[in-house]
VOPAGU-2260 file (C-alpha; in pm, 1 decimal, decimal comma):
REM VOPAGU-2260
SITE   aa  ch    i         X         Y         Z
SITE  UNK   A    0   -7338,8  -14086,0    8386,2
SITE  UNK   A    1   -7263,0  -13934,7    8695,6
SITE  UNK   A    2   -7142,9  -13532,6    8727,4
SITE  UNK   A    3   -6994,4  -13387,0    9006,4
SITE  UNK   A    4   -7070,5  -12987,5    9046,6
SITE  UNK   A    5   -6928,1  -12731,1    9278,2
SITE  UNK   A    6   -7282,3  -12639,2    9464,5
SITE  UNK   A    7   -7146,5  -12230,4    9553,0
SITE  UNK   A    8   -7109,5  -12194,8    9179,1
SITE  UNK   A    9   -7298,6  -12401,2    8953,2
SITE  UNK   A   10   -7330,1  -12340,6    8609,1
SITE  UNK   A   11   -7640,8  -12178,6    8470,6
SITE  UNK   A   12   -7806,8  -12478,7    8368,4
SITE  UNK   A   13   -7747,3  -12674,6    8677,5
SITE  UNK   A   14   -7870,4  -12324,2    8895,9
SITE  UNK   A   15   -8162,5  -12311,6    8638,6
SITE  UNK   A   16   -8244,3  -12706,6    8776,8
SITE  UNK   A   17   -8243,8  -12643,9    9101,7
SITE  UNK   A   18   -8391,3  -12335,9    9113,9
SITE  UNK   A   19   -8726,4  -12491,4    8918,6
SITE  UNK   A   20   -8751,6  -12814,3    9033,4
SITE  UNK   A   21   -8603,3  -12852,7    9384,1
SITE  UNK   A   22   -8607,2  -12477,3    9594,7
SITE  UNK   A   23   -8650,9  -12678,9    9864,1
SITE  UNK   A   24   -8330,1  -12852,8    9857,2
SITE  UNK   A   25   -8122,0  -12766,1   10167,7
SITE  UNK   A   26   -7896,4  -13064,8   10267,7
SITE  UNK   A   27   -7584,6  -13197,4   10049,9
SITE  UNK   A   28   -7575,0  -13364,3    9850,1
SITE  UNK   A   29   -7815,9  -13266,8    9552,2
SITE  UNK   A   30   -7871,6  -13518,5    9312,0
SITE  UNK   A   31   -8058,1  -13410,5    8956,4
SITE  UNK   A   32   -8185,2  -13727,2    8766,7
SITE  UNK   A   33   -8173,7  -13608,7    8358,5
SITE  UNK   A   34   -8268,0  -13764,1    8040,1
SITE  UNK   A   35   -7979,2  -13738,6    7776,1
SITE  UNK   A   36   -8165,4  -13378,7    7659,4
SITE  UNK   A   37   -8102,2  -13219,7    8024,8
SITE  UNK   A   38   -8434,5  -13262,0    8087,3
SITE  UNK   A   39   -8551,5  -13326,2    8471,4
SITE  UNK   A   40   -8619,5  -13642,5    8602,8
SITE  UNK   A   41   -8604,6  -13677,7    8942,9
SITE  UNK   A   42   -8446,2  -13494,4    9234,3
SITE  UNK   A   43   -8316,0  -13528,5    9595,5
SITE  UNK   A   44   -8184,6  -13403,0    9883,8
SITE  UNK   A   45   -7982,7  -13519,9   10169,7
SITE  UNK   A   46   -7795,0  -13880,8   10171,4
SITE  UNK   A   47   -7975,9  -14178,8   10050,4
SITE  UNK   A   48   -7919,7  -14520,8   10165,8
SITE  UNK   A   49   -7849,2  -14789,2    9909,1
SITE  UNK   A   50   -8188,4  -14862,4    9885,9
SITE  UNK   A   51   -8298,3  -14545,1    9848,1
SITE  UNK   A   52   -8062,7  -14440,3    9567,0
SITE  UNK   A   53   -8164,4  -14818,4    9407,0
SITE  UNK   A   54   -8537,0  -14663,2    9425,5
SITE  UNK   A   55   -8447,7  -14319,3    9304,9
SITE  UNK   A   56   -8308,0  -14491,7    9029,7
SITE  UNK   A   57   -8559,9  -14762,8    8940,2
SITE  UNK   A   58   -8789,1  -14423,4    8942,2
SITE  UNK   A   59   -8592,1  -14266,8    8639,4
SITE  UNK   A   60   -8545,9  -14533,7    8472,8
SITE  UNK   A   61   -8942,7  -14560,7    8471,5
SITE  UNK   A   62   -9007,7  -14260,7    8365,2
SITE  UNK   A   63   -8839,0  -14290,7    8072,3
């Protein structure tokens, strides 16, 4: 499932992701990778190619 958030006011739980797991992020779009708990994954930063984003994904999905 895919979630679109407004980045200049994210809700708590969203802020609390970023804020742990990627402080680093700076360029748009951010892109959290959950489990169905809300648990991290996997993060990014920046655009992807498609080959990126089928990487990024192939990562989740081993990690579960």
């Amino acid at each position: 499932m895919a979630v679109a958030i407004d980045c200049d006011q994210p809700d708590p739980e969203v802020q609390e992701l970023w804020t742990v797991h990627m402080p680093w992020a700076r360029s748009l779009p951010f892109v959290f990778y959950a489990d169905e708990k809300g648990q991290f994954l996997h993060g990014t930063s920046g655009s992807r190619s498609a080959a990126e984003l089928l990487d990024d994904i192939e990562q989740v999905v081993a990690r579960k």
